[in-house]
C-alpha positions in Angstrom: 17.3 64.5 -38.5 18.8 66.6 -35.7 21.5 65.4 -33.5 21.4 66.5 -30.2 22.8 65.2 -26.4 20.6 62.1 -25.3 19.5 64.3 -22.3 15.9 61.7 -22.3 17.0 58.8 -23.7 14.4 57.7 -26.4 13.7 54.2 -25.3 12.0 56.3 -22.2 9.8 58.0 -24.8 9.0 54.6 -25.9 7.6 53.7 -22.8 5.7 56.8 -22.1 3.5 56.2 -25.2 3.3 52.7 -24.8 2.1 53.3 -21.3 -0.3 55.6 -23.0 -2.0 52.5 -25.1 0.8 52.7 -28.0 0.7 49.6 -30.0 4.2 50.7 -31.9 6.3 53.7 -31.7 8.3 55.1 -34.6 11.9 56.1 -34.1 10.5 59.5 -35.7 8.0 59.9 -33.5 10.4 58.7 -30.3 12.4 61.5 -31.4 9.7 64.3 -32.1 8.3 63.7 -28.8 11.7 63.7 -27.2 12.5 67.0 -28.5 9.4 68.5 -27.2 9.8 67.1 -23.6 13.4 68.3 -23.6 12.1 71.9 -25.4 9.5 72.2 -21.9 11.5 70.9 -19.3 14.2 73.7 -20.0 11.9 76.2 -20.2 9.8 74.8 -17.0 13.4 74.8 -15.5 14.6 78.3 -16.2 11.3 79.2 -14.7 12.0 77.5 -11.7 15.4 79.1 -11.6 13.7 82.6 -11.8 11.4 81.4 -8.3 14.0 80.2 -6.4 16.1 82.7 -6.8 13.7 85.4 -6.6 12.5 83.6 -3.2 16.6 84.5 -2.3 17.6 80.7 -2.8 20.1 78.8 -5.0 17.9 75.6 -4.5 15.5 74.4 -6.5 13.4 72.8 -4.8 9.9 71.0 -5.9 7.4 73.7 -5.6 9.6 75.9 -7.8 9.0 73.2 -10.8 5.7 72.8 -9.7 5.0 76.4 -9.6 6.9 77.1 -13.3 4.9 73.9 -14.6 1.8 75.9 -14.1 2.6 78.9 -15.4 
């Protein structure tokens, strides 16, 4: 198992899939799907980075997300 920073803490990934119509959640699969989110969401931010800064701003603002979440 890989140790890493609780950046999304798992009992949110708990949630999500409950929410989704999970009856039960494994801590494995808590974890796999925590990794994945955390895997996107950096690259989905280093896009934004890119926009906003190409668009001559240090902000990111919600577009920029939006915009990288598309691409």
């Amino acid at each position: 198992m890989v140790i890493s920073k609780r950046l999304i803490p798992l009992a949110a990934m708990e949630q999500l899939m409950k929410q989704a119509g999970a009856e039960r959640v494994s801590d494995k699969a808590k974890s796999a799907l925590k990794e994945l989110l955390e895997e996107y969401g950096k690259i989905v931010a280093q896009d934004a980075v890119k926009f906003a800064l190409h668009a001559g701003r240090k902000t990111i603002k919600a577009g920029d997300i939006k915009l990288a979440a598309k691409k």
